[in-house]
C-alpha positions as CSV (number, residue, x, y, z in Angstrom):
1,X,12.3,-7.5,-21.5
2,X,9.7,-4.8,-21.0
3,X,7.6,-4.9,-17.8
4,X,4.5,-4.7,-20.3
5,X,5.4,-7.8,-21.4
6,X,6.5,-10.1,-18.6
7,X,3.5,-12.7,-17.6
8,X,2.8,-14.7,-14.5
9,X,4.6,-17.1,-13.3
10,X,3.1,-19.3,-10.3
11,X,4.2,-21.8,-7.4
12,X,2.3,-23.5,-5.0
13,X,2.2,-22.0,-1.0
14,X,0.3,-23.5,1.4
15,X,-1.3,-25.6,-0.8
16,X,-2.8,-22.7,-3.3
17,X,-1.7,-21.8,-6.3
18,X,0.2,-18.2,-6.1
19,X,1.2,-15.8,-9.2
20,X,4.8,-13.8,-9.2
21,X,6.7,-11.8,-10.9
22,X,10.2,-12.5,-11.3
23,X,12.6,-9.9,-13.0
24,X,16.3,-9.8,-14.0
25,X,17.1,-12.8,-11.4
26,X,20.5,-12.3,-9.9
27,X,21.1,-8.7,-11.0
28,X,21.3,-7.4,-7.4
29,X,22.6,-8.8,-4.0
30,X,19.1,-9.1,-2.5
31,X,15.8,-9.4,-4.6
32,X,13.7,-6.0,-3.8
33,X,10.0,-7.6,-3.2
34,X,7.2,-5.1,-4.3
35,X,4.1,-5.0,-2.4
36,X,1.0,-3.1,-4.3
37,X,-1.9,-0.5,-3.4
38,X,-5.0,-1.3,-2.6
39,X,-7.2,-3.3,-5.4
40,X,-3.7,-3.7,-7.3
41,X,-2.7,-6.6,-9.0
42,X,0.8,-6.9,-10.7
43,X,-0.3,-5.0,-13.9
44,X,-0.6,-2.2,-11.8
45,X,2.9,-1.3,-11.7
46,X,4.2,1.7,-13.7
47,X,6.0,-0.8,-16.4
48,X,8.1,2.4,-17.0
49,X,9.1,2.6,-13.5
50,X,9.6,-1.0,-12.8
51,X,11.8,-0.9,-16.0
52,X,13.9,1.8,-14.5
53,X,14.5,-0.1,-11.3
54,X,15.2,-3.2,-12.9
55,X,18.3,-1.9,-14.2
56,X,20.0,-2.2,-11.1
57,X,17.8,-5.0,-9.0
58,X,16.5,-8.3,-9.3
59,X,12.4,-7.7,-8.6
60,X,9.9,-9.5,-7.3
61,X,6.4,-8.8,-7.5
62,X,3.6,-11.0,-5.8
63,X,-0.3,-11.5,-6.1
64,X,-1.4,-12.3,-2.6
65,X,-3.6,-14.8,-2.0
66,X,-7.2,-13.8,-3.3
67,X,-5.8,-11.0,-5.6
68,X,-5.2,-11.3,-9.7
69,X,-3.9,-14.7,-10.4
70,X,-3.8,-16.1,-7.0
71,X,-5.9,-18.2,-5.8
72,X,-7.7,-18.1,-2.0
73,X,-9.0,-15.6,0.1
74,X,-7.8,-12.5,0.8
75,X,-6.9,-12.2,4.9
76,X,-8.9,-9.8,6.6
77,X,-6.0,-8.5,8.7
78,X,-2.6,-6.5,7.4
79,X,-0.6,-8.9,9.8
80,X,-2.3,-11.6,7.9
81,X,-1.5,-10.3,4.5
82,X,2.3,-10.1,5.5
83,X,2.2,-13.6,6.9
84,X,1.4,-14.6,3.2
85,X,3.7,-12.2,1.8
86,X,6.6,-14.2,4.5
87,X,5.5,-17.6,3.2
88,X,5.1,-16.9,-0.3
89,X,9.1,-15.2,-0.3
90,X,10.5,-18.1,1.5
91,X,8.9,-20.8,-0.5
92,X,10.6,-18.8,-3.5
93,X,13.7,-19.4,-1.8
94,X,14.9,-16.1,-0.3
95,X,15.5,-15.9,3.2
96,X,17.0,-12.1,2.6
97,X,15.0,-9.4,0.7
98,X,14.8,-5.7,0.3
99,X,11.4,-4.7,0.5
100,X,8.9,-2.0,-1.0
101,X,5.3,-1.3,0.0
102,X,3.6,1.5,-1.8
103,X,-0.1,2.4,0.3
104,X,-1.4,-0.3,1.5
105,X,1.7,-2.4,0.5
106,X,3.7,-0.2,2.6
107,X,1.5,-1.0,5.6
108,X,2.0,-4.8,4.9
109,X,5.6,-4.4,4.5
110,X,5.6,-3.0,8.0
111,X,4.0,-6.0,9.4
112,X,6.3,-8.2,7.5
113,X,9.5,-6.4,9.1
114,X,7.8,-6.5,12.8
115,X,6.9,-10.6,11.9
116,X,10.2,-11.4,10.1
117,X,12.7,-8.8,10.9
118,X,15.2,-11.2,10.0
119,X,14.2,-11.5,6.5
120,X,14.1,-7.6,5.8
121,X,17.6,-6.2,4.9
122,X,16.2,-2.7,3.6
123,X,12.8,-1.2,3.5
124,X,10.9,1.3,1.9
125,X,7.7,2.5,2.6
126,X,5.9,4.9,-0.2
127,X,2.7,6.7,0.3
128,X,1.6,5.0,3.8
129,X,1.4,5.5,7.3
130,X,2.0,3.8,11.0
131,X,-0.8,1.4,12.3
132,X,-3.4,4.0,13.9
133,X,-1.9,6.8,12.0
134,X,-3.3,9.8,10.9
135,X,-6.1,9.4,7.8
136,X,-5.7,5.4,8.3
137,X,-9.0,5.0,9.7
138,X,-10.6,7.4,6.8
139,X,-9.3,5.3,3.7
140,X,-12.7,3.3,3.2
141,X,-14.8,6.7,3.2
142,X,-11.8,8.5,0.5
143,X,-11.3,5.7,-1.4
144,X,-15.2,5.4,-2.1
145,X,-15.4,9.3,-2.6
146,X,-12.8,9.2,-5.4
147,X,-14.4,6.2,-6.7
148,X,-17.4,7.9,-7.0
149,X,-15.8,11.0,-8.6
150,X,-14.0,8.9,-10.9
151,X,-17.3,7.2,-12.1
152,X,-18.9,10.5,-12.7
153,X,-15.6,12.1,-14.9
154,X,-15.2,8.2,-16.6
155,X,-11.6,7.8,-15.5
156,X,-9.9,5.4,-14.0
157,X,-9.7,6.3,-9.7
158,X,-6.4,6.1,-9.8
159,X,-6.5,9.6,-11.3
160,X,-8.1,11.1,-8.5
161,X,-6.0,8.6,-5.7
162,X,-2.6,9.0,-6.5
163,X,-2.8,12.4,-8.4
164,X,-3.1,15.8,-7.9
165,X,-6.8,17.1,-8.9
166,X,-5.5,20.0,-11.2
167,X,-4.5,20.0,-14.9
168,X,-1.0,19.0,-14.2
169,X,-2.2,16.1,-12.0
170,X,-4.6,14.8,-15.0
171,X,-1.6,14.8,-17.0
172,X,1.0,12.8,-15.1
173,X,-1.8,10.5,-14.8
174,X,-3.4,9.7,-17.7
175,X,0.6,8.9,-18.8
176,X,0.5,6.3,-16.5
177,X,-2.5,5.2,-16.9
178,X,-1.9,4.8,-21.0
179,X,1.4,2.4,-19.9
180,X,-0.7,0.3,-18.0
181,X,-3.8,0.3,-20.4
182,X,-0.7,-1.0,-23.3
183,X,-0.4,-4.4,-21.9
184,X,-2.0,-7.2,-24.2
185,X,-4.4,-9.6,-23.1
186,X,-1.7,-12.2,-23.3
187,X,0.0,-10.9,-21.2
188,X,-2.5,-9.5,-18.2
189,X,-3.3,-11.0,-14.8
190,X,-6.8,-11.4,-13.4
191,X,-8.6,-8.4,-12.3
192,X,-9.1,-7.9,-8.9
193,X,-12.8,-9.2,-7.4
194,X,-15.3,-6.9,-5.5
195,X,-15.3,-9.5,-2.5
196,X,-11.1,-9.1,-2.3
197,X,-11.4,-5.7,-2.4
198,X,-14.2,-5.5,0.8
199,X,-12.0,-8.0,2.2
200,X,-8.7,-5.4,1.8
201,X,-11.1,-2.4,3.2
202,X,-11.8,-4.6,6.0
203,X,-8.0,-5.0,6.7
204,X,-7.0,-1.5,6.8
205,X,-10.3,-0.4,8.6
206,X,-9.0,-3.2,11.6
207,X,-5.6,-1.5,10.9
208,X,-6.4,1.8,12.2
209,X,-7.3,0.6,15.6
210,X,-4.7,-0.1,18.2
211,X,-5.0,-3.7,20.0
């Protein structure tokens, strides 16, 4: 089955209701957990690439609490985050993963290694940085200024996030963007909220501060 066409699944964590994402169950060893970007919900993985990597690995991908289909608040701390994203995997059942974090995944899946270290077999970190790391404590003010550029060119500011700003950047993006913009209503989880997304913002701005 198609990423594009895989729907939520959900279990109950700490008494709220939590959407996954469970793919090829069994293929691999370990399940590889997938931890988004900032304002992400599970639709906005690259069905393409998850596809590809399904091949080889059982997947999981999660809404944290307070983001798509789950349901509470989002935490206001990374460590936070990745104490959900611990509770949520072993209530699944796994008490050995591999895990990605892409952006502000990645700096979750840091926190989860440092919190759980016995639950983390292999991890990959993809577009992120150390706590207090260099351009950490600026992604509030970039995020908003490629927001604001992406409202004035009516794209989507993922264009201007995770792409190059040149011709051959506009490209590579707007295929993405076209995979993502196939999946059916039937098949889409919740948008993210504004209040989630200050709450996230908060997160990473505490994130960029030692102590």
């Amino acid at each position: 089955m198609s990423y594009i066409n895989k729907r939520n699944e959900y279990i109950n964590v700490n008494g709220l209701k939590i959407a996954y994402r469970e793919i090829n169950k069994g293929k691999s060893e370990r399940p590889l957990v997938m931890l988004v970007h900032l304002a992400a919900t599970m639709d906005n993985w690259d069905p393409k690439f998850i596809d590809l990597v399904a091949e080889k690995h059982h997947i999981i991908l999660l809404d944290l609490p307070g983001v798509g289909g789950s349901a509470g608040k989002v935490a206001t701390t990374i460590p936070g985050m990745a104490q959900q994203a611990i509770d949520i995997i072993k209530e699944l059942g796994y008490s050995k993963i591999n895990l990605l974090g892409l952006s502000m995944g990645g700096m979750i899946a840091q926190e989860v290694t440092r919190l759980a270290s016995d639950l983390v077999d292999k991890l990959i970190l993809v577009g992120t940085g150390p706590r207090d790391g260099e351009g950490i404590g600026t992604v509030t003010s970039t995020t908003f200024k490629f927001m604001l550029k992406a409202g004035l060119n009516r794209v989507d500011p993922k264009r201007f996030i995770f792409y190059n700003h040149d011709e051959k950047g506009k490209i590579e993006a707007n295929k993405v963007l076209d995979r993502l913009a196939s999946r059916s209503k039937e098949n889409a989880d919740v948008q993210m909220k504004v209040p989630g997304f200050l709450r996230q913002l908060k997160a990473i701005k505490r994130w960029s501060t030692v102590g």
